[in-house]
N, C-alpha and C positions, 0 to 999 in steps of 0.2 A: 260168806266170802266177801259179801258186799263190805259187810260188819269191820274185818280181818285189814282187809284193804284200805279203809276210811282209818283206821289205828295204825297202822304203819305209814298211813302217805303223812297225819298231823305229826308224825316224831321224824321222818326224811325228808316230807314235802316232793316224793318221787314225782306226783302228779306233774307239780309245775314246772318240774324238771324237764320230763318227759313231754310236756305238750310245747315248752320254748326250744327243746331242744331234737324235737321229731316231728310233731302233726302240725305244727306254726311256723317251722324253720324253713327260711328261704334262700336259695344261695343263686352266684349270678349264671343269667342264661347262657347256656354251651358251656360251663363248666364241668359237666359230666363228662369227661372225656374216657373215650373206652381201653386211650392208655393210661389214662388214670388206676393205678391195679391196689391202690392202698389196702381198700379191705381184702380185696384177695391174698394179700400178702399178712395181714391178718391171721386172717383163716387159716394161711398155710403155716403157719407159727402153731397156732392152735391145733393143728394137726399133728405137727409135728409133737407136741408135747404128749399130744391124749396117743399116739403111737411109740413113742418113745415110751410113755410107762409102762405099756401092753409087753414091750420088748425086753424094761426092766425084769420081767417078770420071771423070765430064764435065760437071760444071759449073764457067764458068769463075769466078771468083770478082774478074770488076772490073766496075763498071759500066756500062759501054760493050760489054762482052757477055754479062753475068748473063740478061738476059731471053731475048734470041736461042741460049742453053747450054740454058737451060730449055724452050724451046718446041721444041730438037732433042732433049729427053728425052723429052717427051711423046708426039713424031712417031716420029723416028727409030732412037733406040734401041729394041732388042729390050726388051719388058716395062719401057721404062725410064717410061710413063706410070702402070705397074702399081706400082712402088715406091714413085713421089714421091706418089701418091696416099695408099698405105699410111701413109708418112711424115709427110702433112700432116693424115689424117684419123687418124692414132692417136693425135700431137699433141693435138685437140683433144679426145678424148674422154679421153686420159689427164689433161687440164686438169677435165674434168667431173670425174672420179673423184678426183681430190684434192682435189674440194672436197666431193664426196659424204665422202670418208674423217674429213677435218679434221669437219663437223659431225657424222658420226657418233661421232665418238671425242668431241666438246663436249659431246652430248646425253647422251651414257653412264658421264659425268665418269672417262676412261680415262687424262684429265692428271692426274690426283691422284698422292699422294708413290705409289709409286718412282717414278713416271713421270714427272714434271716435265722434264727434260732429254728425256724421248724426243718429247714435245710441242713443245718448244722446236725441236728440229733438223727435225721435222714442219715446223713453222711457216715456218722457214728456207727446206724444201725447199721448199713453196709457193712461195715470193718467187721462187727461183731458176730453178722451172719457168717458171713467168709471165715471167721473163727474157729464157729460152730462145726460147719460143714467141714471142716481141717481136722479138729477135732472128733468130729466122727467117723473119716472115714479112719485111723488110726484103730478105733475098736476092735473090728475083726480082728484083727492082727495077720493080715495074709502078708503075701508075695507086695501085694500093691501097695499095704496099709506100711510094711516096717520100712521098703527101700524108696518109696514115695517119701514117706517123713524124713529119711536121711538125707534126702536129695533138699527137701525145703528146708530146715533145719541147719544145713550147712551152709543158705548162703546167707546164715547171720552172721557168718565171720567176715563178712566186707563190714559190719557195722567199723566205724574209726574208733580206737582207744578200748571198744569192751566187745570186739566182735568174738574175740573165743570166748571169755568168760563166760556169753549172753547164749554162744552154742550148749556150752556144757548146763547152764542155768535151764534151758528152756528141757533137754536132755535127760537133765539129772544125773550126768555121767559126761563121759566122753563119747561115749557110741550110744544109737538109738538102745532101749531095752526096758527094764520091766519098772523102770523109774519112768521115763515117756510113758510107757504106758499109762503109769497111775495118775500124770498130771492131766492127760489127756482125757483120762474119765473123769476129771474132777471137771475140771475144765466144760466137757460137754453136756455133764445130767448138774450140774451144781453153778458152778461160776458164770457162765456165762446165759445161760435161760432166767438167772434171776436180776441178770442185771440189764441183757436184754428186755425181757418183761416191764423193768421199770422207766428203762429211757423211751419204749414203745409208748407206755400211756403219757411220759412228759411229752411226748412228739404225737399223740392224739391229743392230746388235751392242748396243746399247741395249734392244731392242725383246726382242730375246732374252735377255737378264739377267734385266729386271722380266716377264718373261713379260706372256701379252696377259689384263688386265683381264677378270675374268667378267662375266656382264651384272648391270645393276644391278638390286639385288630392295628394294622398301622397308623401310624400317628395318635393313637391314644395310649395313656397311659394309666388308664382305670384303674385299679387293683381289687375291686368290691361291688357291693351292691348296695341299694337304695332300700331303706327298711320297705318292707312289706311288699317290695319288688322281686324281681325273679321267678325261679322255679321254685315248687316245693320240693322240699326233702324226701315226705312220703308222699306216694307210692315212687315219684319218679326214681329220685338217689336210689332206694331201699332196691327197685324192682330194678336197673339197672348192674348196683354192686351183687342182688343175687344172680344174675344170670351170670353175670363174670366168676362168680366162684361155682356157678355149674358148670364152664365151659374150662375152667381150671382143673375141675373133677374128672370131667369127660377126657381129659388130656392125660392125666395123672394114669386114672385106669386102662388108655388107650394104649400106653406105654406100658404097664405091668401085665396089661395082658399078650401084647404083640410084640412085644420089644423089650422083654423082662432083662437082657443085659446089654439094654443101651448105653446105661452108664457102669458097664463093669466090666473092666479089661481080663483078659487071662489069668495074670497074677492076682486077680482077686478071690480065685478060685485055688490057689495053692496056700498052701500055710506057710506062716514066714520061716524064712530060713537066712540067718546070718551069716551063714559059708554059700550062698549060693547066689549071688547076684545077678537077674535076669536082663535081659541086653536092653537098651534103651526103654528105662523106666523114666517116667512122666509123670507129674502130679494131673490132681485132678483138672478137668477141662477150664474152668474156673479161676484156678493160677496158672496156666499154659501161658499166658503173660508175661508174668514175674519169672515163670521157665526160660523163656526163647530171648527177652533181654538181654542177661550177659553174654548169651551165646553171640550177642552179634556187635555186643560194644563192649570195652574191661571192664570186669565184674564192679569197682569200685562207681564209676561211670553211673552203670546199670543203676545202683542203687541211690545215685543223689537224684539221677530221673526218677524215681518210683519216686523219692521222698517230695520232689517239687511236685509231682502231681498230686500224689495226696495231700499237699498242704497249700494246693493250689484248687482244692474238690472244695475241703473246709474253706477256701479263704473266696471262693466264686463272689456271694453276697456283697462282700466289700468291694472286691475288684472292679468290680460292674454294677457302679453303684447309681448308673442315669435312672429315670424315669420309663424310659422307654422300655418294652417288653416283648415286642413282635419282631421276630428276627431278623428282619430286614433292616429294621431301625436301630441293631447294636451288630452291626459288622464281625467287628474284632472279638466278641464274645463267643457271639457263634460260629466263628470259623474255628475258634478254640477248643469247643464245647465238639463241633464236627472233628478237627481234627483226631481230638483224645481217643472220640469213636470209632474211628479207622483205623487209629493206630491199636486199640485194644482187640480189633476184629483179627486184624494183619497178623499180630502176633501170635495169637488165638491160632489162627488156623496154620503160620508157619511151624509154631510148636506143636500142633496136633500131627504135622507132615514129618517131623524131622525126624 
């Protein structure tokens, strides 16, 4: 092995990889922050994948038998109600956790220069997780999966100039049906895991260059650390991010075993049906947001706010471009960065009431 080992490190050089960038690596102190959730988030990507193919495994992927695949996972298969649960309930709390991450990394101004780009492919990954999770719950194809997607789908018509075209595009038709469906599996096992996968490691290998931001102290404006100062990476980082993905697990399974339809309405449990529209359907808790908006300003309105805040998430970096990092010391930042919070919470929970 010894042998094995010495011949693969002289053609990769893994060693010196491995000891500059693990048993020698020092990052600045109190930077461990335990909302820092990156590798957990990670992790839960990674789970998501190795449960996803478990799932491949017998679900059929057309509409006319998605629901009936799915109710023989639950039944039938060995432990096959034990995965997709995993899968649907790790989903959403890795959704929680990137949005815990995004505003902790906002409040601790950890976008500032180096980081700009590692915020930006952040920002990205959000979109693309929210995707995902959109895209998957359409799967089944219940009660919840067909008239949930029609309800988000149609408010692409406030888009200006291509808002119908961009409904029936996204569609494949004019009404949700077995064209949604196909883009929607494309979309969730093929398109979107392999491009999220690749902006993942440009935004580690990012993340790893500018090192992780110390915490912010007033009146300074640090961003780093001093070679061979700090913390170590191993054991402290290492033993720190494992305990946060055992407390993620812990959480995961607390919820599939006590709480197996916390995140599954009624209509998730019916199979779709196009003549029978059940009475205030809601997308998932996650866009309960993008739901309760128009309801309370004109739809067209609704959407130029979504657009200026999402191009107000990417454009933070620039906007707030002082030195300073500690929130007391950029006002106007973080009353913004609070405000967004509140109002995502508000809406959140008025659309979960309505």
């Amino acid at each position: 092995m010894s042998g094995a080992a010495g011949w693969l490190d002289r053609r990769t050089g893994w060693r010196d990889f491995f000891r500059r960038h693990f048993t020698e690596a020092r990052l600045p102190v109190g930077s461990d922050s335990w909302l820092s959730l990156g590798w957990v988030l990670v992790f839960a990507f990674a789970l998501q994948i190795a449960t996803g193919m478990l799932l491949l495994l017998y679900f059929v992927p057309a509409p006319e038998q998605a629901f009936e695949s799915v109710g023989r996972i639950m039944s039938e298969v060995p432990y096959g109600w034990f995965v997709r649960l995993i899968h649907s309930h790790a989903a959403n709390w890795m959704v929680l956790g990137l949005f815990v991450h995004l505003f902790h990394t906002a409040l601790s101004g950890s976008y500032k220069a180096p980081r700009e780009l590692t915020w930006i492919t952040g920002c990205l990954l959000l979109l693309m997780v929210l995707g995902m999770a959109l895209s998957g719950y359409i799967l089944p194809w219940s009660q919840l999966s067909y008239w949930a997607t029609t309800v988000v789908t149609a408010s692409f018509r406030y888009v200006p100039f291509v808002g119908q075209e961009l409904v029936e595009w996204v569609r494949g038709g004019e009404l949700v049906g077995a064209p949604t469906f196909r883009r929607a599996f494309m979309a969730h096992v093929a398109l979107l895991p392999a491009g999220l996968a690749l902006v993942l490691v440009f935004h580690l290998a990012l993340a790893r260059r500018a090192g992780p931001a110390p915490p912010p102290v007033r009146g300074r404006t640090s961003s780093g650390t001093a070679p061979g100062a700090g913390i170590p990476f191993h054991p402290r980082f290492v033993l720190k991010h494992g305990i946060q993905i055992v407390l993620f697990l812990m959480l995961v399974f607390a919820t599939v075993f006590f709480a197996p339809h916390l995140f599954s309405p009624l209509e998730s449990f019916l199979a779709a049906d196009p003549f029978d529209t059940p009475p205030n359907v809601k997308p998932e808790w996650y866009l309960l947001w993008a739901y309760q908006l128009p309801r309370m300003v004109p739809e067209r309105l609704s959407l130029v706010l979504q657009g200026v805040a999402v191009t107000g998430l990417f454009a933070l970096p620039f906007l707030d471009r002082g030195p300073a990092r500690h929130p007391l010391d950029r006002p106007a930042a973080t009353a913004a960065v609070l405000l967004a919070l509140v109002a995502l919470v508000v809406l959140t929970v008025l659309g979960y009431l309505a």
